[in-house]
DSSP file (Angstrom, degrees, kcal/mol; ACC not computed):
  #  RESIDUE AA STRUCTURE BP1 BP2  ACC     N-H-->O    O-->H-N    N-H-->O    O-->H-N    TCO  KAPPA ALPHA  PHI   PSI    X-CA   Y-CA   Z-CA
    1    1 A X              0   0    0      0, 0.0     2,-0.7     0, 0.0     8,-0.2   0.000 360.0 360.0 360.0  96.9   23.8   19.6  107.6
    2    2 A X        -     0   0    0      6,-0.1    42,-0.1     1,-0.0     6,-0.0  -0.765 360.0-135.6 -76.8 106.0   21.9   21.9  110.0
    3    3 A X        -     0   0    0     -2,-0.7    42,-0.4    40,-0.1     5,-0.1  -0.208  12.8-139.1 -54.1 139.9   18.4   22.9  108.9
    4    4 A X        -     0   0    0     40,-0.1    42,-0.4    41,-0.1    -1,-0.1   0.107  61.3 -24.4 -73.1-154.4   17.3   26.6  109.2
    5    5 A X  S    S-     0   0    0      1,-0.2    41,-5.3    40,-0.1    -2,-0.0   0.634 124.5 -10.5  12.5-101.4   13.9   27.3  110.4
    6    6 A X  S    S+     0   0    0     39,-0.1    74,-1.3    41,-0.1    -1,-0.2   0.517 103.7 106.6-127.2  -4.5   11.3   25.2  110.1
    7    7 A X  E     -A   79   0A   0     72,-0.2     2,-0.4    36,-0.1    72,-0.3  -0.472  48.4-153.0 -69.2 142.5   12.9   22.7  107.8
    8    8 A X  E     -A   78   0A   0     70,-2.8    70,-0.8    -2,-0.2    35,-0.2  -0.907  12.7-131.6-113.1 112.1   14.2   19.3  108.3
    9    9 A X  E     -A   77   0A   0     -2,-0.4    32,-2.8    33,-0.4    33,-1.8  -0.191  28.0-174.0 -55.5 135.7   16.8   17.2  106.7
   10   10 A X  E     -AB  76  40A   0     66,-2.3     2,-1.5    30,-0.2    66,-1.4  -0.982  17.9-126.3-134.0 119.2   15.8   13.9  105.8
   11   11 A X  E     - B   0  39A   0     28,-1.2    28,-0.7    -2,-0.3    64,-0.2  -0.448  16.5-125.5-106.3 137.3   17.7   11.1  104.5
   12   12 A X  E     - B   0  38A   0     -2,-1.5     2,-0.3    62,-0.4    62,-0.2   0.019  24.4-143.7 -29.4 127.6   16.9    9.3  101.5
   13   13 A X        -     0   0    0     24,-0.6    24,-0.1    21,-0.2    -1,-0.1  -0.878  30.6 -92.0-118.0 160.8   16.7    5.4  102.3
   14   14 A X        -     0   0    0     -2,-0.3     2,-0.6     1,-0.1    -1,-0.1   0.065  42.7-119.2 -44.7 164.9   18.1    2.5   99.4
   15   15 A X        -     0   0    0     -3,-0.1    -1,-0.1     2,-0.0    16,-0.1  -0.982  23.4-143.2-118.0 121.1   15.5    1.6   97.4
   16   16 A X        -     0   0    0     -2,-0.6    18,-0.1    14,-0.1     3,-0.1  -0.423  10.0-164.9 -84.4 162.9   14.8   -2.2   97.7
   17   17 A X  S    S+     0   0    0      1,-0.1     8,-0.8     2,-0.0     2,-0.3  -0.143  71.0  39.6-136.0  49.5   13.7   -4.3   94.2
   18   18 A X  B    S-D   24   0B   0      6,-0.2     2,-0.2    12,-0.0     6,-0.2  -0.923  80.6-124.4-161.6 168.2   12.5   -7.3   95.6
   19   19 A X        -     0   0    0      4,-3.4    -2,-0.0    -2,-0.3     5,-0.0  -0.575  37.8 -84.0-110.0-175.8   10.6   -8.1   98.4
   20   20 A X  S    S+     0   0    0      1,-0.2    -1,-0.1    -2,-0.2     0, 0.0   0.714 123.1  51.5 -21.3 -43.1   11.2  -10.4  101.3
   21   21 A X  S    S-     0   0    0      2,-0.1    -1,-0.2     1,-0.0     0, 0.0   0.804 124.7-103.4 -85.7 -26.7   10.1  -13.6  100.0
   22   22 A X  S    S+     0   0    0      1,-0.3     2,-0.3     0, 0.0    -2,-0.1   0.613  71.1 143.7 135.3 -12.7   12.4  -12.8   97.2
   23   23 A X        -     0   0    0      1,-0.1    -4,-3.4    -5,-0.1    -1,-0.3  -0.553  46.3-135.3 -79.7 134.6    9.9  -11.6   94.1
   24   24 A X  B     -D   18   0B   0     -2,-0.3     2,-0.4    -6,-0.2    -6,-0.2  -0.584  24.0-155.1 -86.4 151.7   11.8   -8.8   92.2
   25   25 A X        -     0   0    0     -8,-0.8     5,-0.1    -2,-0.2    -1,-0.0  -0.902  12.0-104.1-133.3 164.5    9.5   -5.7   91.3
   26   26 A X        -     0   0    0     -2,-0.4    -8,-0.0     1,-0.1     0, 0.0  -0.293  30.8-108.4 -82.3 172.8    9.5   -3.1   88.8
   27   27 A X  S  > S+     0   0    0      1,-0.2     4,-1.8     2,-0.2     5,-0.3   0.613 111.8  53.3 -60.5 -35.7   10.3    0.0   89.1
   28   28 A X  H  >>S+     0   0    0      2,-0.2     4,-1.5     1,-0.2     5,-0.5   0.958 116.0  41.4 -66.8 -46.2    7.2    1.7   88.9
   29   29 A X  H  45S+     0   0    0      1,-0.2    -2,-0.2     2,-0.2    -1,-0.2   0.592 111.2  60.4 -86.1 -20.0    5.6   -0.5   91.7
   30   30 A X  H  >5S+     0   0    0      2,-0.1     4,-1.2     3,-0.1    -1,-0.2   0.933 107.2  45.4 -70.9 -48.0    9.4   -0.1   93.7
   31   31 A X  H  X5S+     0   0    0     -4,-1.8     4,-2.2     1,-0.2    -2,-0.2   0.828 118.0  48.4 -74.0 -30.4    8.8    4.3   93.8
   32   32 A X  H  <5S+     0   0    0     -4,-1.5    -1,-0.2    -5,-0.3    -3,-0.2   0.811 111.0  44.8 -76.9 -18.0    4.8    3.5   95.0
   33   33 A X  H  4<S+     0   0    0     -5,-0.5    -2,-0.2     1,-0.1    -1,-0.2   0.966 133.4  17.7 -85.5 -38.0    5.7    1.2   97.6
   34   34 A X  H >< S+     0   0    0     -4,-1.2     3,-1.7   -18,-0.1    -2,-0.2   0.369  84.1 130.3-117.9  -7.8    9.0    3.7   99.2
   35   35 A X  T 3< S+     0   0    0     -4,-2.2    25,-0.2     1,-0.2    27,-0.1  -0.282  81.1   9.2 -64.2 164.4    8.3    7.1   97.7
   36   36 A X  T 3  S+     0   0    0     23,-0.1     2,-0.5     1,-0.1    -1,-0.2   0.517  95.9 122.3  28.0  30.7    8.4    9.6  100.5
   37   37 A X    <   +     0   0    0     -3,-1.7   -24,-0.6    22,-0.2     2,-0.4  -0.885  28.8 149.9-132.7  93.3    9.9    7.2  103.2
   38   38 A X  E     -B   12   0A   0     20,-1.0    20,-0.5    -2,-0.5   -26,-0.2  -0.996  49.6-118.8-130.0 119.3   13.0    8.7  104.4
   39   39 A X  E     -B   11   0A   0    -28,-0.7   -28,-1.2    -2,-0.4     2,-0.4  -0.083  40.5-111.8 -58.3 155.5   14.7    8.3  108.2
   40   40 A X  E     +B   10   0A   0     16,-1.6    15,-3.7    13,-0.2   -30,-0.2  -0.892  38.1 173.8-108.0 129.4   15.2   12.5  110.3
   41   41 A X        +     0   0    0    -32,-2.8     2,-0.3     1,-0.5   -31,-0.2   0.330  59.9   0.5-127.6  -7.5   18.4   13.0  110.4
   42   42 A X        -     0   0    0    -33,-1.8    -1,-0.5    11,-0.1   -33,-0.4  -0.811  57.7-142.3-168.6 149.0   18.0   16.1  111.6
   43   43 A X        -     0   0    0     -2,-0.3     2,-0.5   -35,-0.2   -35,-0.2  -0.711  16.4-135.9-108.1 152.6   15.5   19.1  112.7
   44   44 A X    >   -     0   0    0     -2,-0.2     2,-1.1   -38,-0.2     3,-0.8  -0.850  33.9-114.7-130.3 116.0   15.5   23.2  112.3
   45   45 A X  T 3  S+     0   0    0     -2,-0.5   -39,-0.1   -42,-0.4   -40,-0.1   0.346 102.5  73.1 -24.0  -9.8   14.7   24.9  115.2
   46   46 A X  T 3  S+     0   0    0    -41,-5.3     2,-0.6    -2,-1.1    -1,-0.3  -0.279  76.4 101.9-114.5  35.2   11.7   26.4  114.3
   47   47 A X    <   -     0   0    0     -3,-0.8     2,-0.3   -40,-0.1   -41,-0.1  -0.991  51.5-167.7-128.2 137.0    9.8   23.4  114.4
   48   48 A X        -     0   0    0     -2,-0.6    -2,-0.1     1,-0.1    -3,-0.0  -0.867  47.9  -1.9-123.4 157.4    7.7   22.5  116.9
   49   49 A X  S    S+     0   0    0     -2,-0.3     2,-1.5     1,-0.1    -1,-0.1   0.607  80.8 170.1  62.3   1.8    5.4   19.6  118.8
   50   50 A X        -     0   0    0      1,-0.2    -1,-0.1     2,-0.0     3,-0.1   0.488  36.7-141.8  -1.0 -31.4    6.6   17.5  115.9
   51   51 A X  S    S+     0   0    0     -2,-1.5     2,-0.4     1,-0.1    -1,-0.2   0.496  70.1  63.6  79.5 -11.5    5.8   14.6  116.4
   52   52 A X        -     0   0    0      4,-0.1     2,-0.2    34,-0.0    -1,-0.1  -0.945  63.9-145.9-153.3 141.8    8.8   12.5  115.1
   53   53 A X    >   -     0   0    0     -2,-0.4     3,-2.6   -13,-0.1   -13,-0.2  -0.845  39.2 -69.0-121.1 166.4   12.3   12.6  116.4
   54   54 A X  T 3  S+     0   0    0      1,-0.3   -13,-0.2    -2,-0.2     3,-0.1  -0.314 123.6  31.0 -71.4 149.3   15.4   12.2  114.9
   55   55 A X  T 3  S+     0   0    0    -15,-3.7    -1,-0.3     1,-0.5   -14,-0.1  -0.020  90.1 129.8 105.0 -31.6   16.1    8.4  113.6
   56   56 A X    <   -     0   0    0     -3,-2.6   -16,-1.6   -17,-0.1    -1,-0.5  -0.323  62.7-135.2 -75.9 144.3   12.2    8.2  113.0
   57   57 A X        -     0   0    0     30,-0.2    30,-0.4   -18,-0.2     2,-0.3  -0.538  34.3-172.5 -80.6 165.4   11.3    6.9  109.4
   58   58 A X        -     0   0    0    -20,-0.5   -20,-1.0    28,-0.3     2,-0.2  -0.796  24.3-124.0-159.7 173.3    8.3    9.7  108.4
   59   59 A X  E     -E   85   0C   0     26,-1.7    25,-1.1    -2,-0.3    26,-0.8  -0.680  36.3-167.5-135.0 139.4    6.1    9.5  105.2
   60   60 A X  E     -E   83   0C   0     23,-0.2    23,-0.2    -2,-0.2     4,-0.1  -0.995  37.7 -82.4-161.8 140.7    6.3   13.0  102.9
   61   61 A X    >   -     0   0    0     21,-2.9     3,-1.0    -2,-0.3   -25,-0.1  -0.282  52.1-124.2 -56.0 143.4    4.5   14.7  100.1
   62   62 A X  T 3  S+     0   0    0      1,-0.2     2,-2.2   -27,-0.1   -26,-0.0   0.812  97.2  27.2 -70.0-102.0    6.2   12.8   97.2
   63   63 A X  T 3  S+     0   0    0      3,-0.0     2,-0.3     0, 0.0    -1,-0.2  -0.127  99.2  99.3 -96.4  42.8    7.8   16.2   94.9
   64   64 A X    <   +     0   0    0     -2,-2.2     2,-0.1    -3,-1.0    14,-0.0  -0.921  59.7  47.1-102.6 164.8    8.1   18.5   97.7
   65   65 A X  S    S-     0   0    0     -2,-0.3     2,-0.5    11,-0.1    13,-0.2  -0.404  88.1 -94.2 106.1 157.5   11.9   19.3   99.8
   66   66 A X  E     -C   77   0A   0     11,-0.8    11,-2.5    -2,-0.1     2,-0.1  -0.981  33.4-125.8-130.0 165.7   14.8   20.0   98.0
   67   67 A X  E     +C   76   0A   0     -2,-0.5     2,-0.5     9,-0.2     9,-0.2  -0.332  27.9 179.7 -92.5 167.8   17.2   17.1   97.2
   68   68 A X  E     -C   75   0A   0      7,-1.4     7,-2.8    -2,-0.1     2,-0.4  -0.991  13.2-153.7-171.4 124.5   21.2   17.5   98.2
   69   69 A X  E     +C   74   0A   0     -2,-0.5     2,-0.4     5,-0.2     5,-0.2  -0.852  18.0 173.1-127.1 109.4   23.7   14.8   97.5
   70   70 A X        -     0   0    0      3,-1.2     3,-0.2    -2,-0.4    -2,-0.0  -0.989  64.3 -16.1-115.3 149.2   26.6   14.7   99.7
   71   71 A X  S    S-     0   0    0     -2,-0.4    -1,-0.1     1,-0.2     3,-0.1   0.832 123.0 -53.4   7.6  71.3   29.3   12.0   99.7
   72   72 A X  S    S+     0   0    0      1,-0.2     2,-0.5    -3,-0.1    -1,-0.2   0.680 122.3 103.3  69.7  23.0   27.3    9.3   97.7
   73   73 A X        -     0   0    0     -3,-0.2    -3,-1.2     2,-0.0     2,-0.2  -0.980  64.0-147.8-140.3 155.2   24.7    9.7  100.0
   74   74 A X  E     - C   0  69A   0     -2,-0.5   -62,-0.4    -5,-0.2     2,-0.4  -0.431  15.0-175.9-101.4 165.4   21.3   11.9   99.2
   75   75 A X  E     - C   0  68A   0     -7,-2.8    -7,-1.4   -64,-0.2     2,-0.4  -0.991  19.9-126.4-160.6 154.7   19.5   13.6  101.7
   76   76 A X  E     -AC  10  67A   0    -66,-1.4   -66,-2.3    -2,-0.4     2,-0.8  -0.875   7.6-161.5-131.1 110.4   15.9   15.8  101.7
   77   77 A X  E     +AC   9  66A   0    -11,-2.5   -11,-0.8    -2,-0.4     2,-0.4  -0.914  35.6 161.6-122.1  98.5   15.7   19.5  102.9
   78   78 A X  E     -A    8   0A   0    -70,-0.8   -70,-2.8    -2,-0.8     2,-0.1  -0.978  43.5-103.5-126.6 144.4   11.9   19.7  103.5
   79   79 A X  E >   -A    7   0A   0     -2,-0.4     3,-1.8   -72,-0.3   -72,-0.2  -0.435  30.8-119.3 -65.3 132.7    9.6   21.9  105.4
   80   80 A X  G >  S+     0   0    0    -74,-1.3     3,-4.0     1,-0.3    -1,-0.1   0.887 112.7  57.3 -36.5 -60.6    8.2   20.5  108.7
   81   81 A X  G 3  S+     0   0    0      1,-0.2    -1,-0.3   -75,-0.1    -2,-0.1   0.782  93.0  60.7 -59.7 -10.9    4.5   20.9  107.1
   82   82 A X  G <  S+     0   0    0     -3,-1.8   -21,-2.9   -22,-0.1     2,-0.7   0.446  81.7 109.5-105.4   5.4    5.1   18.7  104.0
   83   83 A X  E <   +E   60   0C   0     -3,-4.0   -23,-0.2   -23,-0.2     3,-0.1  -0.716  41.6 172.7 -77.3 104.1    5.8   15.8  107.1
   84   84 A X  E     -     0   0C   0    -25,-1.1     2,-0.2    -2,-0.7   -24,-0.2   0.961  50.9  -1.9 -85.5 -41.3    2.5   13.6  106.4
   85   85 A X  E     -E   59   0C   0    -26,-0.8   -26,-1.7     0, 0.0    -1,-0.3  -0.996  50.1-115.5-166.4 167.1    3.6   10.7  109.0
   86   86 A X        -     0   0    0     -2,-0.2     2,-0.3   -28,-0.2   -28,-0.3  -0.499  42.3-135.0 -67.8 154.2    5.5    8.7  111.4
   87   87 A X              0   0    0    -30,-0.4   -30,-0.2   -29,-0.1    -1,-0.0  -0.584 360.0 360.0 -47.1 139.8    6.3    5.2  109.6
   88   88 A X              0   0    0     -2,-0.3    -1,-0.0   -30,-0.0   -30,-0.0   0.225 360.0 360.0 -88.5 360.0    5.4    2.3  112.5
């Protein structure tokens, strides 16, 4: 999947429902913790100074991008501007 422009494909990571130590958490309190925290799996030429390379996890306004599922796996076609931050 090659982005046009200034959009970037992003893909959607598993959603965990417990945490390390092992406590499982609802659902609502799973989508708060991981919403908009998706690895660049790829970038559209028309973005620049970015900031983030591909492989970097980034942080994104939660209902913008549009969503794309191919072969069981989901992926995030969002404009470069709706990229809030890098994940450490």
């Amino acid at each position: 999947l090659k982005p046009l422009h200034d959009n970037v494909v992003l893909k959607k990571e598993e959603e965990e429902n417990k945490t390390a130590s092992g406590i499982i958490l609802a659902l609502s309190t799973i989508r708060s913790f991981i919403a908009g925290n998706s690895l660049v799996e790829a970038i559209g030429e028309g973005v620049k100074d970015a900031g983030y390379k591909v492989g970097d996890r980034v942080v994104y306004k939660e209902y913008s991008g549009t969503r794309i599922k191919i072969d069981e796996e989901e992926y995030i076609v969002i404009a470069d501007e709706d990229i809030l931050a890098v994940a450490a």
